[in-house]
C-alpha positions in Angstrom: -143.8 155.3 -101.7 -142.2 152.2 -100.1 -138.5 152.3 -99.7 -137.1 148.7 -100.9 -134.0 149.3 -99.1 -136.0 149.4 -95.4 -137.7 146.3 -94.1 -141.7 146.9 -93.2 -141.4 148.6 -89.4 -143.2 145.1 -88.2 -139.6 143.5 -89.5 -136.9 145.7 -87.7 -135.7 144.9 -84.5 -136.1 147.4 -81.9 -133.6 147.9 -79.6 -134.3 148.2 -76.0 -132.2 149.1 -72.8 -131.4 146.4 -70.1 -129.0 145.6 -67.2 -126.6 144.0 -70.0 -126.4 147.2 -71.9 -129.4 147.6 -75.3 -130.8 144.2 -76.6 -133.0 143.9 -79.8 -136.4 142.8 -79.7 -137.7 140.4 -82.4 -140.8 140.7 -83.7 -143.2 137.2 -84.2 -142.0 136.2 -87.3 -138.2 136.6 -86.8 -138.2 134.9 -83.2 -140.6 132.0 -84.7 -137.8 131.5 -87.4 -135.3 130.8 -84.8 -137.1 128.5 -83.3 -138.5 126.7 -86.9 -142.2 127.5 -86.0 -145.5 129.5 -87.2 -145.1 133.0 -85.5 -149.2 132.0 -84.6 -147.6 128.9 -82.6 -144.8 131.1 -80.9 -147.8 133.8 -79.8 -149.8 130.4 -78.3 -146.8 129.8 -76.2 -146.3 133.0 -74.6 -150.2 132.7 -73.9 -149.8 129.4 -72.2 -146.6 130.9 -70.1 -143.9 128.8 -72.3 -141.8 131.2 -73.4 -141.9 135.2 -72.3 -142.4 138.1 -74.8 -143.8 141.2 -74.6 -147.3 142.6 -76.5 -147.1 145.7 -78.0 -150.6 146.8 -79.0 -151.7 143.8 -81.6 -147.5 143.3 -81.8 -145.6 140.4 -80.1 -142.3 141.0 -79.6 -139.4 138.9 -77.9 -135.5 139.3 -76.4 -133.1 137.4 -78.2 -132.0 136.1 -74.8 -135.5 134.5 -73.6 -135.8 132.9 -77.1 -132.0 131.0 -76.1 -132.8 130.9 -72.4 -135.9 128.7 -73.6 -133.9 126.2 -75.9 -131.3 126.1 -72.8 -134.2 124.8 -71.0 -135.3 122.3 -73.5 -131.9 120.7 -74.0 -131.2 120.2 -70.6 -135.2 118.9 -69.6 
């Protein structure tokens, strides 16, 4: 039976082990909130080479960092 206390697994963030010590990755939908777009139109940009994330099976999934390393970009363009 579902557990109403756990988010569906495609909503947890996953944490994963970089040279700054363990990051979380976000999954389409949470990274495409930050940014105020469909997770569809954040998937388009990482297949046009806008922003970087990693696919995961069907999955998309993105560091925190490359999400604020791309508005960095933005602002200063």
């Amino acid at each position: 039976m579902f557990d109403e206390k756990k988010p569906p697994t495609s909503e947890r963030l996953l944490p994963i082990v970089g040279r700054a010590g363990v990051e979380a990755l976000l999954d389409s939908h949470a990274a495409a909130a930050l940014l105020g777009v469909h997770p569809r139109t954040l998937q388009r940009m990482v297949l046009r080479g806008q922003i970087t994330g990693v696919q995961v099976g069907k999955l998309w999934r993105f560091r925190a960092s490359a999400i604020d390393h791309w508005i960095d970009q933005k602002q200063a363009g």
